[in-house]
Each structure stands twice: as C-alpha cells, then as structure tokens.
N, C-alpha and C positions, 0 to 999 in steps of 0.2 A: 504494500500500500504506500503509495507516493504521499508523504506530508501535504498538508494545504498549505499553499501560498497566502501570507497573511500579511501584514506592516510589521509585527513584530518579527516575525522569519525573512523577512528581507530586509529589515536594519539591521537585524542579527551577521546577517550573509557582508553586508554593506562594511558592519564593524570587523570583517574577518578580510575582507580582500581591498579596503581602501589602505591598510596599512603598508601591504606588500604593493601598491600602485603607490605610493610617495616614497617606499623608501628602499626600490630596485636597489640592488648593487650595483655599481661599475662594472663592466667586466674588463678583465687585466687591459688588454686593448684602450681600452676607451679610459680605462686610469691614469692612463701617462699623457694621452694628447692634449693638445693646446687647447682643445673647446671641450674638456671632460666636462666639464660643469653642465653645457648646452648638450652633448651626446645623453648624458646622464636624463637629464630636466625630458629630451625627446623622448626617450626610451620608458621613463616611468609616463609623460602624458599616453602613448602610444597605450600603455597598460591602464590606465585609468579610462581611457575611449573604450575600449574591448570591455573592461568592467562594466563601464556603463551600458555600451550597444546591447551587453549579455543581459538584461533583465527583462525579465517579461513585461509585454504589453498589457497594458490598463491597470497601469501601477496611477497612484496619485500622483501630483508635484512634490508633493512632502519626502513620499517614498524617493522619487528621482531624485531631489535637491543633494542629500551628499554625494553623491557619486559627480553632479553634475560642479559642487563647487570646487574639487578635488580638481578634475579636468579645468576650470575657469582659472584657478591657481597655477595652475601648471604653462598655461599659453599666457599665464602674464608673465610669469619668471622666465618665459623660452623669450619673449618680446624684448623683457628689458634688458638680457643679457646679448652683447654687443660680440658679434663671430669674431673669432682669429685666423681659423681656418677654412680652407672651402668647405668642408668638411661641414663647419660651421654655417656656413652661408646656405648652405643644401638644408640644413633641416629649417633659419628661419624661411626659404624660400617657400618651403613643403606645408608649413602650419600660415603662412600668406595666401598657397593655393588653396587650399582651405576654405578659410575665409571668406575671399573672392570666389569661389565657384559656388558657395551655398545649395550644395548640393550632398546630399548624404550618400551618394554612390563615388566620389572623390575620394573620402577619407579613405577607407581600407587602403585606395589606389598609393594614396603617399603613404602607409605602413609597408610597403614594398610588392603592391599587387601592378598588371600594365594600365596602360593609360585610360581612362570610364568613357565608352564610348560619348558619354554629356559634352566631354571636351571636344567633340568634333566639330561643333559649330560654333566655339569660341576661340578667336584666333589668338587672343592676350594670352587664356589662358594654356592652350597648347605651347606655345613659342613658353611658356614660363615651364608647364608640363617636362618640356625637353629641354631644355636649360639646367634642370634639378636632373633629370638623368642624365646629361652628359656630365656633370660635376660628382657624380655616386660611381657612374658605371666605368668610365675610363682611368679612374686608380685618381685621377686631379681631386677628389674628396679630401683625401687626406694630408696633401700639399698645403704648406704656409702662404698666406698669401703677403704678397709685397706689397708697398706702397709704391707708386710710381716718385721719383725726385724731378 
C-alpha cells in the first residue's frame, strides 16, 4: 500500500532533500577551479530544479514555496557571482537562457539535454543556445579567460 500524499509527507520529503540541494559537494574537479564557487552554486541549483520539477501535481503554493525559494536563492547567488572562467560564463549564460526563453521544456535542455525544439523559432535564443555549447563542448569551458590590454 502506497502512503497518501499529504502536506505533512511532502514537507517531511521537502525537509529531507532541500538539505542535500544547498549543500552538494564539490567534486574534486570543480574544487580546485577558478569558478568552484559558481560550478558548485550551478550544480546544487541544477539539484534543487529536479527536487522541485519531482513533486506531484496539485500540491498547494505553500507545499511548493520551499522547494521553490531554495531554487530562487540559488539563481541569485549564481547572478551575483561574477565568472572567471569560460567555464564560468557557460553556466551564467545557461541560467540567462533560462530566463529568457520562459519556457519549461528549456530547462532540462541547459542541465545537459540537446537543444528544445521551442528554440527553433527564436533566433537570440539559438545563437545564445550555441554559444553555451560551443564554450562546454570544445574543452574552451575550462580555459581562463583574458582581458584584452
């Protein structure tokens, strides 16, 4: 017999997987680079979206609100924090596509799915689409970037 879905079993569920969405570990990798902070901040929002997306339909606002202020924290701290590396620039680029395409079939696409077909008929957003993967896919991610003198 499947428990019933109640407020109090999904705060419960809430209390148990918001903790592990704030506070991912690094992994070795992403410990030592120049945007650990911003790889880190994408990596736990990334897990806090999937927390959220996973909840059953016809929950209340109440029910949704932590999961959703958890995710709302997390795209401000990716925001204020300023890239170092392309690497860097790739994930605010990914949480601006976002954004800008207000579309709920996007997001998986920037957790590392291909491009939503929605973007077909938006030119900004393709041209930005391909710009985040040429900066992940050809190794330039994890390149410093220079200031021009």
């Amino acid at each position: 017999m499947t428990p019933a879905l109640n407020r109090r079993s999904i705060l419960a569920g809430a209390a148990t997987i918001l903790p592990i969405a704030t506070t991912l570990p690094a992994s070795a990798a992403v410990a030592h680079h120049p945007d650990a902070r911003l790889l880190a901040l994408w990596n736990r929002y990334v897990a806090a979206v999937n927390a959220y997306n996973g909840l059953p339909d016809g929950l209340t606002d109440e029910d949704y609100e932590p999961f959703w202020f958890v995710v709302d924290a997390l795209r401000d701290e990716i925001e204020a924090t300023m890239p170092i590396t392309l690497a860097g620039v790739a994930v605010r680029l990914k949480l601006h596509l976002i954004g800008q395409a207000e579309d709920a079939t996007v997001t998986p696409s920037c957790f590392g799915g291909p491009m939503p077909t929605v973007l077909n008929s938006a030119g900004d957003l393709v041209a930005l689409w391909w710009l985040i993967e040429h900066l992940e896919g050809f190794g330039l991610a994890g390149s410093s970037m220079t200031r021009p003198t």
